[in-house]
C-alpha positions as CSV (number, residue, x, y, z in Angstrom):
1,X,25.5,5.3,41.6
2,X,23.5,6.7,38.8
3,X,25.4,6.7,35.4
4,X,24.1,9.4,32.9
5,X,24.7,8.7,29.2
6,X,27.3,10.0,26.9
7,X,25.1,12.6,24.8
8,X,21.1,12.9,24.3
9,X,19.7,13.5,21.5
10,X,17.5,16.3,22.8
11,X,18.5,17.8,26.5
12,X,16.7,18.1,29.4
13,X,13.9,20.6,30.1
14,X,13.5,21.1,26.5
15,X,10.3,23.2,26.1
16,X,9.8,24.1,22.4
17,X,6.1,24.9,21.4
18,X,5.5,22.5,18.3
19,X,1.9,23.4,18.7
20,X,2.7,26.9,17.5
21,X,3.6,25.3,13.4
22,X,0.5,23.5,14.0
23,X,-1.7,24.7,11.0
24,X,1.2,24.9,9.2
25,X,2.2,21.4,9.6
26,X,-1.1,20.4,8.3
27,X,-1.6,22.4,5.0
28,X,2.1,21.2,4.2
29,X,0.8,17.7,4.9
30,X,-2.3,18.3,2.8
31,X,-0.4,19.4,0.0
32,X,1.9,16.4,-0.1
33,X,-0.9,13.9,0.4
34,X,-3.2,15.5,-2.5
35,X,-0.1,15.5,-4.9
36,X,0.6,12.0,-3.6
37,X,-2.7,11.3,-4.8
38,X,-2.8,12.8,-8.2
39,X,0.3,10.7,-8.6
40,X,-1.1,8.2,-8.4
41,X,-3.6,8.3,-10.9
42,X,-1.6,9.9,-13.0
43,X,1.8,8.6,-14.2
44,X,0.5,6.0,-11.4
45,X,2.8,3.3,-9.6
46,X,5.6,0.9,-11.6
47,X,3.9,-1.8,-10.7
48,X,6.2,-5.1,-10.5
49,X,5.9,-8.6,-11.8
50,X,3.4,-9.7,-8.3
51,X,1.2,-6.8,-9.7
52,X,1.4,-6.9,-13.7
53,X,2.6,-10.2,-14.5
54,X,5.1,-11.3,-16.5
55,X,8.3,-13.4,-16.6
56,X,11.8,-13.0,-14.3
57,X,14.5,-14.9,-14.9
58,X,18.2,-15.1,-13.0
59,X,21.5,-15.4,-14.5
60,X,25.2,-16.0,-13.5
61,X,27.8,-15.3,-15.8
62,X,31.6,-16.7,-15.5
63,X,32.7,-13.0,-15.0
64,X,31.2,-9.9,-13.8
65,X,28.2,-8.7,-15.7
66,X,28.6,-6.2,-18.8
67,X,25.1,-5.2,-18.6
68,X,26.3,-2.7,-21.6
69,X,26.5,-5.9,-23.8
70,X,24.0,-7.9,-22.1
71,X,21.2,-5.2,-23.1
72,X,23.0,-4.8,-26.8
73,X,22.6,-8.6,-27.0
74,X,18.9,-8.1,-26.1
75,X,17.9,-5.6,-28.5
76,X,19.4,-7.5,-31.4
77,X,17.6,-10.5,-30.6
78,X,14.4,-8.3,-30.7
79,X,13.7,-8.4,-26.6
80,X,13.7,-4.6,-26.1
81,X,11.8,-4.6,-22.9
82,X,13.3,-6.3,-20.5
83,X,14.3,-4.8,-17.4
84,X,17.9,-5.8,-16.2
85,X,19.4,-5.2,-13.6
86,X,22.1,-7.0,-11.2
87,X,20.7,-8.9,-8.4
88,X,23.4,-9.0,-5.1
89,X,26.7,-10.3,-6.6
90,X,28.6,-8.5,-9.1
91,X,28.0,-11.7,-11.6
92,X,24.2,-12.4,-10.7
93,X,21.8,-10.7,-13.4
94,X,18.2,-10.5,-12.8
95,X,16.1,-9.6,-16.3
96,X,12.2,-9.0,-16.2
97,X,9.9,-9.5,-18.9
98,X,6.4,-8.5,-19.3
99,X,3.8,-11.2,-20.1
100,X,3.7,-13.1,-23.4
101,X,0.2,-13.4,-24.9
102,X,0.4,-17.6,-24.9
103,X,2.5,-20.2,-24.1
104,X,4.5,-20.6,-27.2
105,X,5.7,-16.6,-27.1
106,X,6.6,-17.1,-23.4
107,X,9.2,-19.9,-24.9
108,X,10.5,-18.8,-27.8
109,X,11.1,-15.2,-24.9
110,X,12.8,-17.1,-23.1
111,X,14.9,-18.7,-26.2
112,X,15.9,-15.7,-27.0
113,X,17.2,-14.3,-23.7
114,X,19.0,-17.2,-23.1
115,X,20.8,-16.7,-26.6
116,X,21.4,-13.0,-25.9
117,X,23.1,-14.0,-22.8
118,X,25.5,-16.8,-24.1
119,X,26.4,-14.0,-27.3
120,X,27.0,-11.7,-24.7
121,X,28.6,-13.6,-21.9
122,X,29.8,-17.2,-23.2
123,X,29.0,-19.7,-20.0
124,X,26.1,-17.8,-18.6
125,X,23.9,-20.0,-16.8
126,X,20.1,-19.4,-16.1
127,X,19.5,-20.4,-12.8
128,X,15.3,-19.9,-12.8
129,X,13.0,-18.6,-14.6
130,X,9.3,-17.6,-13.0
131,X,6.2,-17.0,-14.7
132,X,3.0,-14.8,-13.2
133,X,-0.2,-14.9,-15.1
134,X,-2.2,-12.0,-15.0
135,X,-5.0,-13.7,-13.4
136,X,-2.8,-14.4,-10.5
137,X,-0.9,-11.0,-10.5
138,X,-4.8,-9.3,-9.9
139,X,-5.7,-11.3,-7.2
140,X,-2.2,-10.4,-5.6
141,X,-3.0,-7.0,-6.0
142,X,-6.2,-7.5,-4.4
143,X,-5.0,-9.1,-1.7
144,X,-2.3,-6.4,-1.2
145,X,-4.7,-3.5,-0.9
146,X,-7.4,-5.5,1.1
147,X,-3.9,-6.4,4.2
148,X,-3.5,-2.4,3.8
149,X,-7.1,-1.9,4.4
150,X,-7.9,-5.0,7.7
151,X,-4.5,-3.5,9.6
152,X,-5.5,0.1,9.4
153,X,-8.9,-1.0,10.6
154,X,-7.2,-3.2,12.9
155,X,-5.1,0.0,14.1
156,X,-8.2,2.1,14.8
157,X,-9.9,-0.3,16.8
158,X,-6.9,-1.0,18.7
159,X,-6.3,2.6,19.6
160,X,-10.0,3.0,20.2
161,X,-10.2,0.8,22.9
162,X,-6.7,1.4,24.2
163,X,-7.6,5.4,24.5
164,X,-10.3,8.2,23.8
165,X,-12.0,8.2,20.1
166,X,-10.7,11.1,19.5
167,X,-6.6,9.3,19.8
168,X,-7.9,6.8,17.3
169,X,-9.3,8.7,15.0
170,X,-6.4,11.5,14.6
171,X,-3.6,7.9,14.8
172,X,-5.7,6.9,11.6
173,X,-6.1,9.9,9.5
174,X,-2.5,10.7,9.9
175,X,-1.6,7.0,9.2
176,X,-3.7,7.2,6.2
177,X,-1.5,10.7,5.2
178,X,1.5,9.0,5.7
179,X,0.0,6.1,3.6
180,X,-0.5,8.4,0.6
181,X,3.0,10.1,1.1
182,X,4.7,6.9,0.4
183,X,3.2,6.1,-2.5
184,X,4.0,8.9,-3.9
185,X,7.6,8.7,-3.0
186,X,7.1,4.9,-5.0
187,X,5.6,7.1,-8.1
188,X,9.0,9.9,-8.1
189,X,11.4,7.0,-7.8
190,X,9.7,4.4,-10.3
191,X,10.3,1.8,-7.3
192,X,8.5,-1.0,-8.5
193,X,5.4,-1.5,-6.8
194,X,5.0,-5.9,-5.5
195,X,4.5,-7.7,-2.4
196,X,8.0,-6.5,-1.1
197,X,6.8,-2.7,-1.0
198,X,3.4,-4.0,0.6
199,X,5.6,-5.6,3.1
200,X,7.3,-2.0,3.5
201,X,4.5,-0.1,3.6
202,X,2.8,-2.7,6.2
203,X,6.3,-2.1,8.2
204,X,5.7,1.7,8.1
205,X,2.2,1.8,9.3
206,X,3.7,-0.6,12.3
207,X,6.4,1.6,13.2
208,X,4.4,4.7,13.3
209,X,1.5,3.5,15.0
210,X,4.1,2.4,17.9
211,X,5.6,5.8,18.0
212,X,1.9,7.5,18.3
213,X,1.3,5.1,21.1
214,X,4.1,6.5,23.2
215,X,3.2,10.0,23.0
216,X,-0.7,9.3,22.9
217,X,0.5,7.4,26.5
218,X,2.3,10.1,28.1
219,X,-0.6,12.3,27.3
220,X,-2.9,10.6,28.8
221,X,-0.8,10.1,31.9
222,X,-0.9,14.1,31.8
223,X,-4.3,14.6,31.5
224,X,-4.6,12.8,34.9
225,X,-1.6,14.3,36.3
226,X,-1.9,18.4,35.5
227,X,-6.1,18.8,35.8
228,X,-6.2,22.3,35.3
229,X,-3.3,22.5,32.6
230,X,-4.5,23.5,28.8
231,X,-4.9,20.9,26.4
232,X,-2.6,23.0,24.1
233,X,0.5,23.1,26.7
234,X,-0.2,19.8,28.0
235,X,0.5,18.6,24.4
236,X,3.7,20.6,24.0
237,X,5.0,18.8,27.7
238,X,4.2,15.4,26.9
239,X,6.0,15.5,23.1
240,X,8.9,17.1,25.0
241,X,9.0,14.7,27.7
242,X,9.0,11.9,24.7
243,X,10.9,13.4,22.1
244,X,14.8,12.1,23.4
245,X,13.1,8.6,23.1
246,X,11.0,9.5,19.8
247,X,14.1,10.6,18.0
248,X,16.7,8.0,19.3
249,X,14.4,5.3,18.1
250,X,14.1,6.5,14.6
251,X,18.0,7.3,14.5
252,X,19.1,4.0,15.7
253,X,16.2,2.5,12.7
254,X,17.4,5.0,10.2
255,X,20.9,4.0,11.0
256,X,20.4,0.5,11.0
257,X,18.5,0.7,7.5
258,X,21.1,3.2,5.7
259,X,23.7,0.3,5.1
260,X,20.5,-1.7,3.7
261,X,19.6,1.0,0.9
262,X,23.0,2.0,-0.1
263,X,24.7,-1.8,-0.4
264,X,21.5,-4.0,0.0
265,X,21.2,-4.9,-3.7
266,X,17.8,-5.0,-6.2
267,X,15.9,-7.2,-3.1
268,X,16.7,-5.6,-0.3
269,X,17.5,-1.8,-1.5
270,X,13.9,-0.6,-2.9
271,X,12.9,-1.7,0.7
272,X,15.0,0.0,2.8
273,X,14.8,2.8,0.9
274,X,10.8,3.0,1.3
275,X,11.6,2.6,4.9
276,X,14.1,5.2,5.3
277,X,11.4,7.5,4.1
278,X,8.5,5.9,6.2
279,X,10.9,6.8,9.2
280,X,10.7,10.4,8.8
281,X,7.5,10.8,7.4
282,X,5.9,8.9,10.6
283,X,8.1,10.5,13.2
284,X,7.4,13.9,12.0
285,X,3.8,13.0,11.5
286,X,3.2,12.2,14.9
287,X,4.4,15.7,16.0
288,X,3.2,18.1,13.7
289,X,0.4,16.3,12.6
290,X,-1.4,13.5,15.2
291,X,-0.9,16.0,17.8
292,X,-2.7,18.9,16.2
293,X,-5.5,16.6,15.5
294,X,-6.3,16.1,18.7
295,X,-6.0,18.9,19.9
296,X,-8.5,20.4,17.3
297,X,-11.0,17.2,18.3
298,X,-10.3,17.4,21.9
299,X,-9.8,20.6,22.9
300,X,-13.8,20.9,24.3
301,X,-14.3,17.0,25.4
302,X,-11.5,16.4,27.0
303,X,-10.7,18.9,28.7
304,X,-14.3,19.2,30.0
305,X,-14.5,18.0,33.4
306,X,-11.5,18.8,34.5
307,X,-11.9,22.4,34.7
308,X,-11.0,24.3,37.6
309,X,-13.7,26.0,40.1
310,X,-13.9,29.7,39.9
311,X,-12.4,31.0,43.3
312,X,-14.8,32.2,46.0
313,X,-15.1,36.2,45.3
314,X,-13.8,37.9,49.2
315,X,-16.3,39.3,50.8
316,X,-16.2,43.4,51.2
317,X,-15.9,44.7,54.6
318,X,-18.7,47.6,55.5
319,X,-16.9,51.2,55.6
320,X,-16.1,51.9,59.5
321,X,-17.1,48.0,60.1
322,X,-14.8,46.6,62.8
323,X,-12.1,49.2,62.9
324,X,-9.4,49.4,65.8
325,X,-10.7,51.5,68.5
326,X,-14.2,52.1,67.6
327,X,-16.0,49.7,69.8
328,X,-18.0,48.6,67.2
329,X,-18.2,45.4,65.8
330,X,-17.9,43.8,62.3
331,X,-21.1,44.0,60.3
332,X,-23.3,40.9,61.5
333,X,-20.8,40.3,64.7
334,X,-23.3,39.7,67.5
């Protein structure tokens, strides 16, 4: 006994003809990656404490935070910079500072935050305080950027030998679009920019490569499978036949990160939010944009041996040759 499920997602024998929007889902995904670009050079990333250095101290108060008079505290003790924010519970409170020129600055910083917070909130306890240098914050950045660079590398080589060039190279330059997307989604929302958004963005590359792999997989299952079929339609059948599992994977992700963004607090919010936005970028990527790639680099290679013979052409019969009741036979009958 077979048991079907409840609802799907998308229903059976769908046939919709994605590559029709094809050039158009590339020039949009142009656009967005060359504004994602100049956004980045110009306001540029908020680039967090990992990246910029600084200080970041937590706090507890006795009550719930009044970050109203916790920042009025911390403009009249002259520390109009700081960044504060609450950190999970209603009576954590994380502040960020940037970097002090010496030693003694960093101190008397930190004096005066913890005086702003005892005026504020009487019993307010500092429960760490972390310094990063700014030699250590550029090597972090370095390092950041250089893990972005070895798994997309890793990515293409992986592809490559797993399929045709022509599947690794259109899986990497839409990887590296959806790359550029997200940091410009980190430049509109001022998310800062550390090692928990490279995490993220390291997640997002992950996720979409996997994705690509199952329709790059059922294409090639149909290259073998329909030999005579168009590249073009075989295309549009294999993202149909994937699509109810392509969408109910990033559903039950999108669901499950939701909850994450809206009640995760400052450490876990920034993150799901950058993945909530690296789920539909790389599922709608690997539709509207890995697919036309390939299909604009394979269209002559691999499709090339598979072509069908041209039918033998009938032969035409001699006027009069082998007609009922004439006697005579079919031209070269012997």
């Amino acid at each position: 006994m077979f048991y079907r499920p409840l609802f799907r997602l998308v229903p059976d024998g769908t046939r919709i003809n994605f590559m029709r929007g094809r050039f158009m889902g590339l020039i949009v995904s142009a656009v967005l990656s060359t504004a994602s670009i100049a956004l980045f050079f110009h306001p540029g990333l908020t680039l967090g404490i990992d990246f910029k250095g600084g200080l970041v101290m937590e706090a507890r108060t006795p009550q719930p935070a009044d970050f109203a008079k916790i920042r009025a505290a911390m403009a009249s003790q002259g520390v109009r910079e700081a960044g504060v924010q609450r950190f999970g519970a209603d009576d954590s409170v994380l502040i960020k500072l940037d970097a002090q020129p010496n030693q003694d600055a960093t101190q008397q910083m930190v004096g005066h935050v913890r005086a702003a917070l005892e005026a504020a909130q009487p019993g307010t306890k500092i429960l760490r305080t972390d310094a990063v240098g700014a030699s250590v914050s550029a090597e972090l950045f370095r390092n950041g950027m250089l893990a972005l660079g070895i798994s997309l590398l890793m990515i293409l080589v992986y592809i490559w030998f797993r399929f045709e060039w022509q599947f690794a190279v259109g899986a990497v330059a839409t990887l590296v679009l959806d790359l550029t997307k997200a940091i410009g989604f980190l430049v509109l929302t001022h998310l800062e920019f550390d090692l928990v958004m490279v995490g993220a963005i390291l997640t997002i590359l992950g996720y979409s490569t996997n994705d690509k792999v199952v329709v790059y997989d059922r294409m090639r299952e149909n290259l073998r499978k329909y030999k005579t079929m168009p590249l073009r339609q075989l295309i549009d059948l294999s993202i149909n036949e994937t699509l109810n599992r392509t969408l109910g994977t990033s559903v039950t992700l999108f669901l499950a990160a939701l909850p994450l963004a809206l009640w995760g607090g400052a450490t876990l919010s920034a993150f799901a939010w950058v993945m909530l936005f690296g789920i539909v970028v790389g599922t709608s990527s690997s539709i509207f944009i890995a697919a036309p790639i390939l299909l604009f680099l394979g269209e002559n290679r691999l499709r090339r041996d598979s072509q069908a013979p041209a039918a033998a052409k009938p032969a035409v019969a001699q006027p009069g040759a082998g007609k009922p009741g004439t006697g005579k036979p079919a031209a070269g009958a012997q």
